[in-house]
C-alpha positions as CSV (number, residue, x, y, z in Angstrom):
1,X,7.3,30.0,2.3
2,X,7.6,29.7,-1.1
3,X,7.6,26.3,-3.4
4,X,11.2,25.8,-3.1
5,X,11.3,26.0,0.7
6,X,8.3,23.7,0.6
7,X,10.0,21.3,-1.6
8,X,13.2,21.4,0.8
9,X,10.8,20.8,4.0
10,X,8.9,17.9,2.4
11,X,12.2,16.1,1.1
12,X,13.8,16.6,4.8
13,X,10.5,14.7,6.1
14,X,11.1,12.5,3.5
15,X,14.3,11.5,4.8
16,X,13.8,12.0,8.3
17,X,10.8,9.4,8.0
18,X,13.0,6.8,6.1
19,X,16.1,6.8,8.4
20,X,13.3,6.6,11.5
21,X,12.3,2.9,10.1
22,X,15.9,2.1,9.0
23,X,15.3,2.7,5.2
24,X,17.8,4.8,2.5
25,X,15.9,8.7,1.5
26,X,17.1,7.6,-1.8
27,X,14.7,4.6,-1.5
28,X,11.4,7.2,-1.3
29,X,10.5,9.4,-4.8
30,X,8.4,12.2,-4.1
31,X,5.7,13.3,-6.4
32,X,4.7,16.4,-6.6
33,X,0.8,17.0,-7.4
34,X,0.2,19.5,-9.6
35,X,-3.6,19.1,-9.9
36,X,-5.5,22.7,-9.8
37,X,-2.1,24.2,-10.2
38,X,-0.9,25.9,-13.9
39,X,2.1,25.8,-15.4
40,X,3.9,28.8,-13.8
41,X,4.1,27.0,-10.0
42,X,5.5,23.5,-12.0
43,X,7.9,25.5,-13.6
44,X,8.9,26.8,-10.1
45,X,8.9,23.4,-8.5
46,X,11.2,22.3,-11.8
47,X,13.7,25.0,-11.1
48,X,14.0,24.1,-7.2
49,X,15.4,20.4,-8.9
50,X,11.8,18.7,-8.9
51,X,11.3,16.3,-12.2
52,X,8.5,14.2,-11.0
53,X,4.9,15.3,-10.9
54,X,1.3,13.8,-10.8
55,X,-2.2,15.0,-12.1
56,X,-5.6,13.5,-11.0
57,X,-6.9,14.3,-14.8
58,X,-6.1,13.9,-18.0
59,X,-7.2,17.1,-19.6
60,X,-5.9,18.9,-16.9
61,X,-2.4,17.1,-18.0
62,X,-2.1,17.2,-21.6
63,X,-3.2,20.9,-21.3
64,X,-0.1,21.0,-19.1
65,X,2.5,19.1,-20.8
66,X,3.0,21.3,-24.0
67,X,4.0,24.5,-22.0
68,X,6.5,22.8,-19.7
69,X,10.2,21.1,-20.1
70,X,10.0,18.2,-21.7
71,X,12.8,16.1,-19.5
72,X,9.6,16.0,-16.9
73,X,8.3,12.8,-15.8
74,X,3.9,12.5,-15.4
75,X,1.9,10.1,-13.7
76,X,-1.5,10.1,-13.7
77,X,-2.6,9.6,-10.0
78,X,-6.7,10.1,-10.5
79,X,-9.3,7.6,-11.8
80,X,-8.7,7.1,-15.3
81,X,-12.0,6.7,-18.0
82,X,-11.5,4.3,-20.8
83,X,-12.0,6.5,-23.5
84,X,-9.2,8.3,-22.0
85,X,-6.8,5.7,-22.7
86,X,-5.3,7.0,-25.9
87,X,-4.6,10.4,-25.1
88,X,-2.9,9.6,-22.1
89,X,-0.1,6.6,-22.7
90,X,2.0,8.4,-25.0
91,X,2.4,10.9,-22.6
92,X,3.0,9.7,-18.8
93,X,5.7,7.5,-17.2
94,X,3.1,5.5,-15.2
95,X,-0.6,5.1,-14.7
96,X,-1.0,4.9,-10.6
97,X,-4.8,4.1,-11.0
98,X,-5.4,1.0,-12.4
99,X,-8.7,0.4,-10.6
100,X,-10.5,-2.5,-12.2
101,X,-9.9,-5.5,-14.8
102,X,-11.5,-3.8,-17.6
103,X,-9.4,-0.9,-17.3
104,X,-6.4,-2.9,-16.8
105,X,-7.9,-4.4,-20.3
106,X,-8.2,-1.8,-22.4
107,X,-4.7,-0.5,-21.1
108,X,-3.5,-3.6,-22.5
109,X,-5.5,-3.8,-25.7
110,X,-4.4,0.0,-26.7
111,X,-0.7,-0.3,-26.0
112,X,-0.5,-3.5,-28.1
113,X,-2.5,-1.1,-30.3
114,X,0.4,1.8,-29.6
115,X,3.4,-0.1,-29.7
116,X,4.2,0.8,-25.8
117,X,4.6,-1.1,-22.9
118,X,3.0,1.3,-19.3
119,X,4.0,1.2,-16.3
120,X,1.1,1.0,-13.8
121,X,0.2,0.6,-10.2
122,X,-3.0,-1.5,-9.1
123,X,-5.2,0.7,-7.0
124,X,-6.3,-1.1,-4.0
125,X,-9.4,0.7,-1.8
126,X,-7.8,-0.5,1.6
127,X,-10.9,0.8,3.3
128,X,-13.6,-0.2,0.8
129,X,-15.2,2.8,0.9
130,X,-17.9,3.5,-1.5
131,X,-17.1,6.6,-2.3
132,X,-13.6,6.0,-3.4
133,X,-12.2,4.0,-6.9
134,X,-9.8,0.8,-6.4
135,X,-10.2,-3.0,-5.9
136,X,-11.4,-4.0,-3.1
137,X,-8.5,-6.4,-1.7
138,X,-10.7,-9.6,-2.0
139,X,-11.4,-8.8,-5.4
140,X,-8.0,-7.7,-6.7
141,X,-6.8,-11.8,-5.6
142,X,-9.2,-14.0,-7.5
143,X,-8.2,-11.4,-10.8
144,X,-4.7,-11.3,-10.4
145,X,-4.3,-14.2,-12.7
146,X,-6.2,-12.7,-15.2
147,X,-4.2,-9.0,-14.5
148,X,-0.6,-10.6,-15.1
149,X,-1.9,-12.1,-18.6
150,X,-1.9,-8.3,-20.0
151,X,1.7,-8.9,-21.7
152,X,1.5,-5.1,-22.5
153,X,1.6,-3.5,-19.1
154,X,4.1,-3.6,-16.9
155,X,2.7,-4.5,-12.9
156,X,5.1,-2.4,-10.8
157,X,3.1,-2.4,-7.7
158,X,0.3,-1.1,-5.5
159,X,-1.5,2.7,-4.4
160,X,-4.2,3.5,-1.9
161,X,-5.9,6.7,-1.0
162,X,-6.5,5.7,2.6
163,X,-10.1,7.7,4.6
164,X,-9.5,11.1,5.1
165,X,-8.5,12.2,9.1
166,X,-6.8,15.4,10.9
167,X,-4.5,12.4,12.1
168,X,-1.8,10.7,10.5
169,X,-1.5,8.0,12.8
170,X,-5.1,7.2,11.5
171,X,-4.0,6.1,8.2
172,X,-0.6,3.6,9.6
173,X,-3.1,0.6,9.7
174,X,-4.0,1.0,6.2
175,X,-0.5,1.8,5.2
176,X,0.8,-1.5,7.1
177,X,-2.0,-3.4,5.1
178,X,-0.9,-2.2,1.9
179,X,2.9,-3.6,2.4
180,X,1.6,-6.4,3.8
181,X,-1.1,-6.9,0.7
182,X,1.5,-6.4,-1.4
183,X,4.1,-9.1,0.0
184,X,0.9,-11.5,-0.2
185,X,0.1,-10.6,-3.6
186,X,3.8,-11.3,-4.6
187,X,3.6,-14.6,-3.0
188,X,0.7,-15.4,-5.0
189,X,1.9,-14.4,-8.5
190,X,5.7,-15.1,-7.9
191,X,7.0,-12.2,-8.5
192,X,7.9,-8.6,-7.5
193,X,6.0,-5.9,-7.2
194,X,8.6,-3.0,-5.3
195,X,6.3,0.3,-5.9
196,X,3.9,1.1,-2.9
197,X,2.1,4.9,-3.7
198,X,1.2,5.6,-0.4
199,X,1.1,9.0,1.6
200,X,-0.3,12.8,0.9
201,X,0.6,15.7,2.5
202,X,-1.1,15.0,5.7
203,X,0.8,11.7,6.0
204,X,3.5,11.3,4.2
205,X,6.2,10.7,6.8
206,X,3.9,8.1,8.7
207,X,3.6,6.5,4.9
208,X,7.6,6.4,4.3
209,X,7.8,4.5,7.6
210,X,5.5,1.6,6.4
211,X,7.3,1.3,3.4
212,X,6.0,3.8,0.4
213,X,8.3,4.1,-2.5
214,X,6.3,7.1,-3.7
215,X,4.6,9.4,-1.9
216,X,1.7,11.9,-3.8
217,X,2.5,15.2,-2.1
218,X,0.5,18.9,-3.3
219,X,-0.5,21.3,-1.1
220,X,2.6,21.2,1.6
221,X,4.6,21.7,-2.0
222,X,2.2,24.0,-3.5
223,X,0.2,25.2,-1.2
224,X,-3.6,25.2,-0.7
225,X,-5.8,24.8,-3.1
């Protein structure tokens, strides 16, 4: 199968999961991960209708960017370094790793500093594994006060990267917690926050029936890597 046939496959998942739990496809954005994966197979992906891609790193990214369309939509999906900060707000629609205050800090600082106002999700390590970058859920309530003061970024929601299994059904509980995190966290701060990133290739569909609004999909669109 090629990367239009996957695409097709993945987006009838997509809205075969959604209709299973009673939600609109429409509801559910796919993102495709490019990560590993030059230009040529984006520009594929691009042609079979797909705008919307993530990258786990920025120099992998902005290598990317200036030899593809430029009506594309980025978000960067990986851990992101400070000193990274700069290069990368002019150029994606949404930072889905917002892992720790200071990060979330010096987002804030250099946008007042750029003139922008990012779009970001709060990464939340639903397992707390050690191995793996995100608040741990504890954590991310005693600093949500101090989150919500950075008047330059824009708090759309939450993302997880839930333990790695051969079964999806293994990663519904921390899908579940995520939504239900999320609804808490809203509670707390009086006010939305709609985006869950939840869901990779190997559990998308169970993802999109706990509620994801995005789902990071690469190698059932692209292949392995």
């Amino acid at each position: 199968m090629d990367i239009r046939d996957n695409l097709e496959l993945v987006q009838s998942h997509i809205a075969a999961a959604a209709v299973k739990a009673g939600r609109k496809p429409e509801d559910v954005e796919l993102v495709a991960v490019s990560k590993t994966f030059g230009a040529e197979a984006v520009r594929e992906a691009v042609e079979a209708g797909q705008l919307l891609f993530g990258e786990n790193r920025v120099q992998e990214l902005l290598g990317k960017v200036p030899d593809l369309p430029a009506k594309l939509r980025w978000h960067l999906i990986g851990h992101l370094q400070s000193n990274k900060v700069r290069k990368v707000l002019p150029v994606v629609e949404m930072i889905q790793s917002v892992d720790s205050l200071e990060l979330a800090y010096d987002i804030n600082r250099i946008a007042g500093e750029l003139g922008v106002f990012p779009k970001v999700l709060l990464e939340v390590n639903v397992a707390e594994e050690a191995s793996k970058h995100g608040f741990p859920a504890h954590k991310l309530e005693t600093q949500l006060e101090d989150l919500l003061q950075c008047d330059r970024i824009e708090i759309h929601g939450l993302m997880c990267v839930p333990p790695i299994s051969e079964e999806p059904e293994d990663s519904r509980k921390h899908f579940v917690f995520l939504r239900e995190y999320r609804d808490k966290l809203e509670k707390m701060a009086g006010t939305k926050f709609p985006v869950l990133s939840m869901g990779m290739s190997g559990d998308y569909a169970v993802a999109v029936e706990e509620g994801a609004t995005l789902v990071r999909v690469g190698s059932a669109i692209f292949g392995s890597r």
